[in-house]
C-alpha positions, 0 to 999 in steps of 0.5 A, a space after each residue: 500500500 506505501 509502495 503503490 501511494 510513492 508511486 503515485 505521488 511521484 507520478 503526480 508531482 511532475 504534472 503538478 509541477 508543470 503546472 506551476 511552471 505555466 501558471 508562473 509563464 502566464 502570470 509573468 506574460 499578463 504583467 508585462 508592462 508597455 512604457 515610453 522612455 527616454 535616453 538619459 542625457 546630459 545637457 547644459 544650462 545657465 548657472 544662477 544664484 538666488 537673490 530674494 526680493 518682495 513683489 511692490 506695486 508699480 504705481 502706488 499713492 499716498 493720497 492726502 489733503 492740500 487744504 484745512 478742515 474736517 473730512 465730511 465725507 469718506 467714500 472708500 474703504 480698503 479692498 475698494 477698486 475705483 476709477 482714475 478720478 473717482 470722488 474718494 473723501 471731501 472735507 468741509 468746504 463751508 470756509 473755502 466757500 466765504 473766501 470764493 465768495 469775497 473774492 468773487 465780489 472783490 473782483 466784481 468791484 475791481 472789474 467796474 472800476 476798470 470799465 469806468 476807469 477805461 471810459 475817462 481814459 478815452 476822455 482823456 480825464 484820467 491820467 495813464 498812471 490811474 488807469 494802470 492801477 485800476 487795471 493792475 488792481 483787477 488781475 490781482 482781484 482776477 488772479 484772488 477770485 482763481 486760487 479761491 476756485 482752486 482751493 475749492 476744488 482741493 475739498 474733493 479728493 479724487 483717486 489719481 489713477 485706476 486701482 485698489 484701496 490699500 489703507 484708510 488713515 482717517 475717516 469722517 470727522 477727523 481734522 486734516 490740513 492742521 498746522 500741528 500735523 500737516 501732511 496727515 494722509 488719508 488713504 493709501 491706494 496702489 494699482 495690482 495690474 502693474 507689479 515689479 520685485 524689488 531686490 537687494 543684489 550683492 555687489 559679488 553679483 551686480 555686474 551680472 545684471 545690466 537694464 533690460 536684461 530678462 531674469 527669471 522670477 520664482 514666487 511662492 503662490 505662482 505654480 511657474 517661473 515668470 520672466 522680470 524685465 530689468 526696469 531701475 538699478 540704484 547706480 551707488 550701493 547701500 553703505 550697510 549692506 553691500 547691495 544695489 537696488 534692482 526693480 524687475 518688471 513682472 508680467 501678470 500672472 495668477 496668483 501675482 499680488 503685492 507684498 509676496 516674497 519672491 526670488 530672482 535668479 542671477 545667472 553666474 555661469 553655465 552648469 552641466 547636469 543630467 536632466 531627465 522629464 520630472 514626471 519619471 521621478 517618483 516620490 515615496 516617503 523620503 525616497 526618490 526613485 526612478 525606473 530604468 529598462 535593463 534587458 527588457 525589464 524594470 529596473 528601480 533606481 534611487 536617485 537624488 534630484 537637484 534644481 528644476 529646469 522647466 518640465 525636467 529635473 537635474 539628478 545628483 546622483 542615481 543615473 548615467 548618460 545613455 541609460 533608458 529612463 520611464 517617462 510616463 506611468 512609472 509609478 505603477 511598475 514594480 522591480 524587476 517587471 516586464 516591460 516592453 517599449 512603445 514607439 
């Protein structure tokens, strides 16, 4: 009876054998894997260093009053888009208003007197030297009654250009134009269409950098580079820090406000890394790691990735030139997998 069980299960393990075999074939063939890849290459770019800077408006106002009296109306309040022109506060116009009014009358009186005075002339009755008083005495009436107006006009605070409330200094009620506080603001306002980064360059850094050059701009809520246009250089240096003062020009971008912090990329030289698409390097934990076709197969690399140069990354370390990287889907890969390569 033990003889004839041997017998069959050595028969048996043969067939159950094979059947593994086939089963692991099979299994082997369904996980095969086609990739696209691209050959490994290292290519060259400009060296840069970072400067940091802050993102300022272009256009910004202090807005304040030219005369005394008490803000009677305030119209704005931060946060607030106006217009080029826009009534933004008026202040109390009842003084302003006598001092028009004198004036106007003053000159009424000096304008008779000049009719009059311009009738005897004719007459001969008035000597040259009357008639020159009474006329010197009408244009100075004349030139009272103007800066009267324009005094009046100042009582009303327009927004000087198009763009954005930023701050409200004082509001109705308060005294403004006071001998005691002159200058006192009212409103800050600045336009968000026009932004530049304003930087502190280090001298070891300022000849690298000429008007009109074209840099590129890292901001933290923009998902891209921007390219700044080299707009101003402060000619002389900081006597404290060693740095000039450089303004970029930025172009709108989403995201781009006022106040951000930024950083500009100072080129020093020309660099040579390998470079490979960003979307092959896969993150897992603290890990980077990338796949490779050796013979057919994936192969799983550890590498270490440096800066970002567009859609590719620099690679410390982890691959040589020449070698075939996956670009598309290489998450799902494992090592050691099969794969085939698409055209």
């Amino acid at each position: 009876m033990k003889r004839f069980l041997l017998s069959t299960l050595a028969a048996a393990i043969p067939f159950f054998s094979g059947c593994n075999k086939a089963q692991e074939q099979t299994q082997t063939e369904r996980s095969s894997a086609a990739v696209h890849v691209q050959t490994v290459e290292r290519k060259s770019r400009a060296a840069t260093e970072e400067v940091v800077g802050t993102v300022r408006p272009k256009l910004s106002a202090v807005i304040g009053a030219k005369v005394s009296g008490r803000i009677e109306q305030m119209l704005v309040v931060p946060g607030q888009l106006v217009k080029r022109g826009e009534l933004l506060a008026t202040i109390d116009a009842r003084e302003i208003q006598a001092q028009l009014d004198q004036a106007v009358a003053i000159r009424q009186q000096a304008e008779s007197d000049l009719q009059r005075a311009t009738s005897l002339l004719g007459q001969k009755i008035l000597s040259p030297s009357e008639f020159d008083a009474a006329q010197s005495k009408f244009r100075v009436a004349d030139a009272a009654l103007k800066q009267a107006e324009t005094m009046l006009g100042y009582t009303k605070i327009n927004a000087p250009f198009d763009g954005v409330i930023t701050r409200k200094l004082a509001d109705v009620g308060d005294l403004v134009g006071d001998p005691t506080t002159p200058n006192k603001p009212l409103l800050q306002m600045e336009n968000p269409d026009t932004l530049r980064l304003e930087a502190d360059v280090p001298e070891a850094l300022i000849g690298n950098v000429k008007l009109g050059d074209k840099l590129a701009v890292r901001i933290a809520a923009v998902t891209s580079e921007i390219e700044g246009t080299v707009a101003e250089m402060s000619p002389t240096a900081d006597s404290n820090s060693r740095t000039y003062l450089v303004k970029l020009d930025l172009p709108g971008a989403t995201g781009l406000r006022s106040g951000q912090f930024g950083r500009v990329l100072v080129p020093v030289g020309e660099a040579s890394a390998i470079r490979i698409p960003a979307a092959a390097v896969i993150q897992r934990g603290q890990m980077e790691l990338v796949f490779v076709v050796v013979g057919n197969h994936a192969q799983m690399r550890l590498v270490k990735t440096g800066s970002r140069v567009g859609d590719e990354v620099e690679l410390v370390s982890g691959l040589n030139s020449g070698e075939l990287v996956v670009t598309e889907n290489a998450s799902g890969l494992v090592d050691g997998q099969p794969v085939t390569i698409k055209p």
